[in-house]
N, C-alpha and C positions, 0 to 999 in steps of 0.2 A: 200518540202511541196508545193502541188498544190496551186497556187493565184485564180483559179475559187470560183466566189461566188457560194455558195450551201443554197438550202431549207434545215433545218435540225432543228429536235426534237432531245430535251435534257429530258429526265426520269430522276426525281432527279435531276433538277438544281436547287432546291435551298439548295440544300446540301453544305459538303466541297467541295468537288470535282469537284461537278454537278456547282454550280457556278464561279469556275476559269477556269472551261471548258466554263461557257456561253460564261464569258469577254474574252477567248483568241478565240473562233469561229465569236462573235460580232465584235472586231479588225481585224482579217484576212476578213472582209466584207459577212457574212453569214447572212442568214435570217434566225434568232432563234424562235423557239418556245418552251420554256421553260411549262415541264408538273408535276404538282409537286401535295401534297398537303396540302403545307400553302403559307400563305404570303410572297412579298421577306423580305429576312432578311434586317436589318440595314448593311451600308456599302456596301451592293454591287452595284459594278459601272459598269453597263453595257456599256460607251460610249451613241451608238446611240438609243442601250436599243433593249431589249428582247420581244417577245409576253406571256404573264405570260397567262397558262391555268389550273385552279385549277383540283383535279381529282386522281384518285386513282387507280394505273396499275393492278386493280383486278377487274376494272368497263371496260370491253371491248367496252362498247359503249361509254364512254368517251371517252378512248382510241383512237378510230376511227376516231371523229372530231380532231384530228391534226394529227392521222397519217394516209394523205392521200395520194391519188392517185401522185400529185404532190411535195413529198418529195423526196428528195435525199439520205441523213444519217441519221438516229437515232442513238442516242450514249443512251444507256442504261444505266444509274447508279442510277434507285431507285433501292432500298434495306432497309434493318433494319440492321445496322452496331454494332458493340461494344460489348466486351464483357461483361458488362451490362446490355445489352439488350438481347442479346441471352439467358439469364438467366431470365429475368425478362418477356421477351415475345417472346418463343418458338414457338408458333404456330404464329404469325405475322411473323417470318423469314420465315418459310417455304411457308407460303403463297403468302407472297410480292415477296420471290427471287423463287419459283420454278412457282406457278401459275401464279404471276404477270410476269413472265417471257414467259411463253407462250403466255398470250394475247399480249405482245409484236413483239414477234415473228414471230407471224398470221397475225397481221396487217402490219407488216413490207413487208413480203413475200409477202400478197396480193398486198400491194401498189409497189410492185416492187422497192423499197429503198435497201440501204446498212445499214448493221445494227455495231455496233461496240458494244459487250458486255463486263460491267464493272466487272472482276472476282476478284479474292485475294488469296494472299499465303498461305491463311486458306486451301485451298483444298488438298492440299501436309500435313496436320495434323501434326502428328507430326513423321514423318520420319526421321530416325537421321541419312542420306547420305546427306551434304549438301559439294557443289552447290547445289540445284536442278533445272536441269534440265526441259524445259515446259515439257516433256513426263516420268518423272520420277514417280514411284508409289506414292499411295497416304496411309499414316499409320493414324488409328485413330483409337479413344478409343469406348467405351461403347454407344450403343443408348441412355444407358438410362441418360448418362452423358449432359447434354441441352449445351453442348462448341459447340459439334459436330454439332451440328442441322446445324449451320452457314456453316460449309463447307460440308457438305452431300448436302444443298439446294445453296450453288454457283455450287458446282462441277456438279451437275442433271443442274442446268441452262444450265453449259458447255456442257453438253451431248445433252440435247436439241438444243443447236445451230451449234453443228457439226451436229445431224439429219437432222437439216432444210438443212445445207449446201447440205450435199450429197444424201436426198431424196427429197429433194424441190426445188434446186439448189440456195439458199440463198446465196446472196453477204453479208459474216460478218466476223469479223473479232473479237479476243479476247483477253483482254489486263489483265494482272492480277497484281495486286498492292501489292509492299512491305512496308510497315510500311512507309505511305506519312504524311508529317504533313506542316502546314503551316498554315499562316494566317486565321482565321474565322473557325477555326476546333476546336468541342465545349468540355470543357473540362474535357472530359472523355476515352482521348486516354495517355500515359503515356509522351509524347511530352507537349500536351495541357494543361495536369493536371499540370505538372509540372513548367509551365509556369505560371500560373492562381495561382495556390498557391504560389508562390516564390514572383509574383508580388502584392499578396494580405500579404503579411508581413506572409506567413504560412511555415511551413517548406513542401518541397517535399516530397511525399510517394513514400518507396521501397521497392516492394514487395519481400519476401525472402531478399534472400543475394543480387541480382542484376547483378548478375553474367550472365542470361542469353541474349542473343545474339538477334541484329537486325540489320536488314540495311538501317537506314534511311534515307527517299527520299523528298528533299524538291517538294513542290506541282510544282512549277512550272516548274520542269524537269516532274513530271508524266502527268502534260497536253499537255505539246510536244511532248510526245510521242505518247498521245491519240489521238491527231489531226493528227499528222504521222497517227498512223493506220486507220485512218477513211477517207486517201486523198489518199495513196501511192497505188497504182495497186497489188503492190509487197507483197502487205500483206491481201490480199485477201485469206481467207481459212486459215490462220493462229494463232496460238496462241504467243505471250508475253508475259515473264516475264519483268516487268516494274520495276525496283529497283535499289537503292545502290549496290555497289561491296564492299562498305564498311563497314564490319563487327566491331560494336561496342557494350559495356556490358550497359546495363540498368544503372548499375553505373555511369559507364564512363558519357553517357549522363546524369545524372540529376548533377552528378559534373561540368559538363560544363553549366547547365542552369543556376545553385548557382552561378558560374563564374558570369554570365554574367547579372545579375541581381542581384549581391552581397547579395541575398537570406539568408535565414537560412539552415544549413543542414541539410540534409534529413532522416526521419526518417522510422525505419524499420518498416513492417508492415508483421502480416501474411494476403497473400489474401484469406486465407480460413475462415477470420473471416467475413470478407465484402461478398463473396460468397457462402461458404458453403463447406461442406465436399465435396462435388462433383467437384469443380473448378480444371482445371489440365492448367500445362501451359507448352509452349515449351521452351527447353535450348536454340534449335540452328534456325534462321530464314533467309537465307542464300539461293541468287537466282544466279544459273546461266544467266549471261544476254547478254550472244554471240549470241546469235540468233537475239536480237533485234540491234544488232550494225551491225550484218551482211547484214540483211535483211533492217533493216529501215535506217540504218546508226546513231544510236539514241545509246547515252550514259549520264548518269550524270553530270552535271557540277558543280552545287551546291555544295560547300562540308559542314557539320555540322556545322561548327563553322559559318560559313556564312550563313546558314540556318537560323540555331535557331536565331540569330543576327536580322535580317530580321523580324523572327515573332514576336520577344520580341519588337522591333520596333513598329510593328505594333500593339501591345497588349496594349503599353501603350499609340497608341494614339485614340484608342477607349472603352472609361471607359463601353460603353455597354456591351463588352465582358466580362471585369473582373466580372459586376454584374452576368453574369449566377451563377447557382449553380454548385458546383464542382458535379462531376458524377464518382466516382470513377470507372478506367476499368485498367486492366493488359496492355503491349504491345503485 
């Protein structure tokens, strides 16, 4: 990892992600400008602290007063994440990740910056050849199914910044995320939720049988690797798979979170009563991730039990979090 300090905008820091990226860029001595738009959350600790600029990556002249001539990275990570959300607001996904992705883009290009784009293992759908491999096909269902919309508008993001690269000549780089959970991630991912109800005296929800498959990555192995991609020479013109090698059942983890939090056990739920006849979900979620150990030298070190351990930690020592409202979403 480069020790040069760097100017660099964060899209979406005050997200999950977008925020354990401010604090590990703010540590490593970077000058942040965080572009978001709300307030910062409770809990987060930027150290020397961040430039907060409110603003919405679908407003290109917003946009523009922080992404200027004198930036170095932009790490792009707004988006409309969950599948909650994709159900609930279809046309805000495609907006935020396809349009608000171009104005990013354009201004990155202009300013002559390096761009790092946040993608997801949504975009490989639900192809049932797993590793998958970054260049591997991508299988998915129905337009008219609203799952899909999330990975149709990362995947055109992805298209769009391989364009820039090879017809604009854009410095960026593309990192794509498997099932990351951690600390301050709100809870409506199957991690979160599971955590939040267990520690609220609720039993865990399991959808189906639980049988299906993930590879969970504690956050602070996917921000190392993000700051890898966004310093390394090497990974210029590149895509990432960023994830676990560790294939675990939905089961498996929410029986470890009851563990660890002496919980109630978990009960079965169908998700199609919470989503609708249209919800479809994947068995197998499974990244090949030699490319990023070849190339960045970057692998997992976290492993689950130590994970969840860590964020259970941290869940009960901020009663702010437990008050959200649970959000129920699949993994």
């Amino acid at each position: 990892m480069g020790s040069n300090a760097a100017k660099v905008v964060v899209t979406g820091g005050l997200g999950f992600l977008g925020s354990h990226l401010v604090e590990a860029l703010v540590r490593r001595g970077d000058e942040v400008t965080v572009f978001d738009g709300g307030p910062p959350p409770p809990g987060l600790d930027g150290g020397a602290g961040p430039r907060y600029v409110g603003g919405d990556i679908r407003d290109p002249e917003a946009l523009a007063d922080v992404i200027t001539g004198d930036v170095d990275t932009v790490y792009h990570l707004a988006a409309v994440v969950g599948v909650d959300r994709y159900i609930d607001r279809p046309l805000d996904v495609i907006d935020i990740n396809l349009m608000g992705t171009r104005n990013v883009l354009e201004l990155t290009e202009r300013a002559g910056a390096r761009l790092v784009l946040a993608s997801t293992s949504e975009v490989f759908g639900k192809n049932p050849a797993v590793p998958w491999a970054e260049d591997d096909d991508r299988v998915l269902g129905s337009t008219a199914t609203d799952r899909w919309s999330y990975s149709s508008s990362k995947a055109l993001a992805e298209h769009l910044t391989f364009a820039y690269m090879r017809q604009r000549g854009l410095d960026a780089t593309i990192v794509r995320y498997f099932n990351v959970y951690g600390p301050r991630q709100r809870p409506g991912f199957v991690v979160s939720r599971s955590i939040h109800r267990a520690l609220r005296g609720l039993p865990p929800v399991l959808y189906d049988d639980g049988g299906q498959t993930r590879c969970f990555t504690f956050v602070d192995d996917a921000i190392a690797a993000t700051v890898e991609a966004g310093t390394a020479d090497v990974a210029l013109g590149e895509c990432f798979n960023i994830g676990s090698s560790v294939e675990t059942t939905v089961r498996e983890l929410i029986e470890l979170v009851v563990e660890l939090t002496d919980g109630d056990k978990a009960v079965a739920v169908d998700p199609r009563d919470g989503f609708g006849s249209a919800y479809q979900d994947l068995s197998r979620r499974v990244p090949d991730t030699s490319k990023a150990l070849a190339v960045l030298g970057w692998r997992t070190t976290t492993d689950l039990r130590d994970g969840l351990s860590r964020t259970i930690e941290w869940a009960r020592a901020n009663p702010w979090w437990l008050e959200q409202p649970d959000s129920g979403s699949a993994a």
